[in-house]
PyMOL commands that place a pseudoatom at each C-alpha (Angstrom):
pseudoatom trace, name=CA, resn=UNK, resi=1, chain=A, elem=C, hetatm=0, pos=[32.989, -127.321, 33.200]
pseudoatom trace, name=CA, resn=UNK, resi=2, chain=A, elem=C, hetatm=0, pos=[31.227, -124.477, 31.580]
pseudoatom trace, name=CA, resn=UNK, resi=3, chain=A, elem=C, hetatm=0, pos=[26.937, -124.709, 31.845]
pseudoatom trace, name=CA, resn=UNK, resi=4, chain=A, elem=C, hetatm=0, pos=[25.127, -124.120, 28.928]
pseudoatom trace, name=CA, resn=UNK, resi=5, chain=A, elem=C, hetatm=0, pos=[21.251, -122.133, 28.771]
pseudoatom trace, name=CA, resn=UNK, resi=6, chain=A, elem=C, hetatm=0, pos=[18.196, -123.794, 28.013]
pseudoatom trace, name=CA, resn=UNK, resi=7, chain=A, elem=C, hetatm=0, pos=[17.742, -121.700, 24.142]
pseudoatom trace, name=CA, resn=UNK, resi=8, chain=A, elem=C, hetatm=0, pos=[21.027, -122.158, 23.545]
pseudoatom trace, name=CA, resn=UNK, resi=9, chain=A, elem=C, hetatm=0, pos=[20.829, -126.210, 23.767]
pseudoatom trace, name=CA, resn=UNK, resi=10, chain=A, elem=C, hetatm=0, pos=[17.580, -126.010, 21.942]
pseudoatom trace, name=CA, resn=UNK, resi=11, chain=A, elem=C, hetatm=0, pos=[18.871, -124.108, 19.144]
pseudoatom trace, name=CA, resn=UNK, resi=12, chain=A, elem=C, hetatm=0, pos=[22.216, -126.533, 18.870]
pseudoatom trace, name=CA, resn=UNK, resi=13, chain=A, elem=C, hetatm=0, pos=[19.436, -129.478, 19.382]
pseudoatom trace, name=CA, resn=UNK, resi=14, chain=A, elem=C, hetatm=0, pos=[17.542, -127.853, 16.028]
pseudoatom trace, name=CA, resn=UNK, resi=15, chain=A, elem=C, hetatm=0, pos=[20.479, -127.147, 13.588]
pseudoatom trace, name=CA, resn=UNK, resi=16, chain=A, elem=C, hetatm=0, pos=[21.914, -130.539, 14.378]
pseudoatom trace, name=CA, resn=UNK, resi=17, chain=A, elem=C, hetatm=0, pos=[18.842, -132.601, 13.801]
pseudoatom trace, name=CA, resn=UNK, resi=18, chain=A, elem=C, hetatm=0, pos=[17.821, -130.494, 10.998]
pseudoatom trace, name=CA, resn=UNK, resi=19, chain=A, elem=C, hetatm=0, pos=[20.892, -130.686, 8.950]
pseudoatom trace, name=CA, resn=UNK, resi=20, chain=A, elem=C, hetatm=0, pos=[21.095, -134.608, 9.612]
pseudoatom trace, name=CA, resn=UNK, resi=21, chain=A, elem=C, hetatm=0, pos=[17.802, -134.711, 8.137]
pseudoatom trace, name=CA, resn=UNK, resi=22, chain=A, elem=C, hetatm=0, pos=[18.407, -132.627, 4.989]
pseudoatom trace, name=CA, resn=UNK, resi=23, chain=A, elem=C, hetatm=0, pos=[21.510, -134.478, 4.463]
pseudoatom trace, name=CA, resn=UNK, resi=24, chain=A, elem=C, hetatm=0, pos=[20.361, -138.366, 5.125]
pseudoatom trace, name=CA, resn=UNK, resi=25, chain=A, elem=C, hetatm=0, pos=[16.893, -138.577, 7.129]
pseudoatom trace, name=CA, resn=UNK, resi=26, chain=A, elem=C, hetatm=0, pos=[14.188, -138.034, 4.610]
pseudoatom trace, name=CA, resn=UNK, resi=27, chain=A, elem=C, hetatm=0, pos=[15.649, -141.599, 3.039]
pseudoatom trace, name=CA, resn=UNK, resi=28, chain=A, elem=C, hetatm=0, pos=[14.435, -142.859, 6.179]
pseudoatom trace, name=CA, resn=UNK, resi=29, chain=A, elem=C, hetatm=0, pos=[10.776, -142.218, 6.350]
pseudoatom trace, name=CA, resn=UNK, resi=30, chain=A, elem=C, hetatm=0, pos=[8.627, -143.893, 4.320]
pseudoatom trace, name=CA, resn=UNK, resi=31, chain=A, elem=C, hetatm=0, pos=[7.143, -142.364, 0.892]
pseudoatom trace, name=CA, resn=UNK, resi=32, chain=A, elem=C, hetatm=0, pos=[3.305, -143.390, 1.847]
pseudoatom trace, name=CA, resn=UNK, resi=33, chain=A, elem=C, hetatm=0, pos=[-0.028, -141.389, -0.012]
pseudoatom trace, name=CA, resn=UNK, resi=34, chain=A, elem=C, hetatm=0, pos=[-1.317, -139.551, 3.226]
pseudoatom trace, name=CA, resn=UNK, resi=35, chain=A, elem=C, hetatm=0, pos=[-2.986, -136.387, 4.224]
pseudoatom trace, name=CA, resn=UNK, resi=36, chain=A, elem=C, hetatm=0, pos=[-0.726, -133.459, 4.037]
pseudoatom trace, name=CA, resn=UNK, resi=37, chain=A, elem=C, hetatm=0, pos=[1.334, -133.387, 7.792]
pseudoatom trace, name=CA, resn=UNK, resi=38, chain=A, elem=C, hetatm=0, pos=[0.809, -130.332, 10.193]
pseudoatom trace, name=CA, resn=UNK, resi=39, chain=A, elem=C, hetatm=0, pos=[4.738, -130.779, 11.150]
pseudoatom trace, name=CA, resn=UNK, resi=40, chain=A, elem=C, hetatm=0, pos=[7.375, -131.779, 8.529]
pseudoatom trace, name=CA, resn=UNK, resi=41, chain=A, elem=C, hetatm=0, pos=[9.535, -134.871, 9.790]
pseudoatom trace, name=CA, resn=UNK, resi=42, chain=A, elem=C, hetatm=0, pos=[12.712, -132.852, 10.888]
pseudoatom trace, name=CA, resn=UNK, resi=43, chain=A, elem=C, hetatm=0, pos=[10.127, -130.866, 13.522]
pseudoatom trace, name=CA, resn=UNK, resi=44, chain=A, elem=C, hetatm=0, pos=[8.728, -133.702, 15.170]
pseudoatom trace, name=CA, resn=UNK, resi=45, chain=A, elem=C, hetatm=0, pos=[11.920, -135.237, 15.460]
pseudoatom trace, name=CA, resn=UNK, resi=46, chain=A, elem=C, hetatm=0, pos=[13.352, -132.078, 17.014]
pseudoatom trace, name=CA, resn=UNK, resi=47, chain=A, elem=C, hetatm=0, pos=[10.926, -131.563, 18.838]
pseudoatom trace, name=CA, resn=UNK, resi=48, chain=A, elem=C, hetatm=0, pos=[10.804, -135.140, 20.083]
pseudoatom trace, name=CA, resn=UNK, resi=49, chain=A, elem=C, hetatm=0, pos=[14.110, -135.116, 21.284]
pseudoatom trace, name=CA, resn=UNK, resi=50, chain=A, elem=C, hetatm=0, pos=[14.339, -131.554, 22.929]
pseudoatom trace, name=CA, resn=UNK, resi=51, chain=A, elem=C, hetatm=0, pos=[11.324, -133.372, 24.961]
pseudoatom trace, name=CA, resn=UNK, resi=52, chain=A, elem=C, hetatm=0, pos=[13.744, -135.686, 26.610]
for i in range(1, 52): cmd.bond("trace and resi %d" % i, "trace and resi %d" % (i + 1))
show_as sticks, trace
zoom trace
């Protein structure tokens, strides 16, 4: 079984999540009035799961 690096998972990790959410995941988070976000969805999400 081949390894794979620690960049290289992170990058697949970003494209993947990223293009699920530009495809179907903004239809999933609510449309509230808030203050503008520091991170758009799709980052924390990535980000979130590249954590675990």
């Amino acid at each position: 079984m081949n390894r794979i690096d620690a960049p290289t998972l992170l990058t697949i990790i970003y494209v993947l999540v990223d293009d699920w959410y530009q495809e179907q995941g903004y239809r999933l988070t609510p449309m509230l009035p808030a203050p503008e976000p520091s991170f758009s969805d799709n980052v924390s999400m990535r980000s979130t799961i590249a954590l675990r």
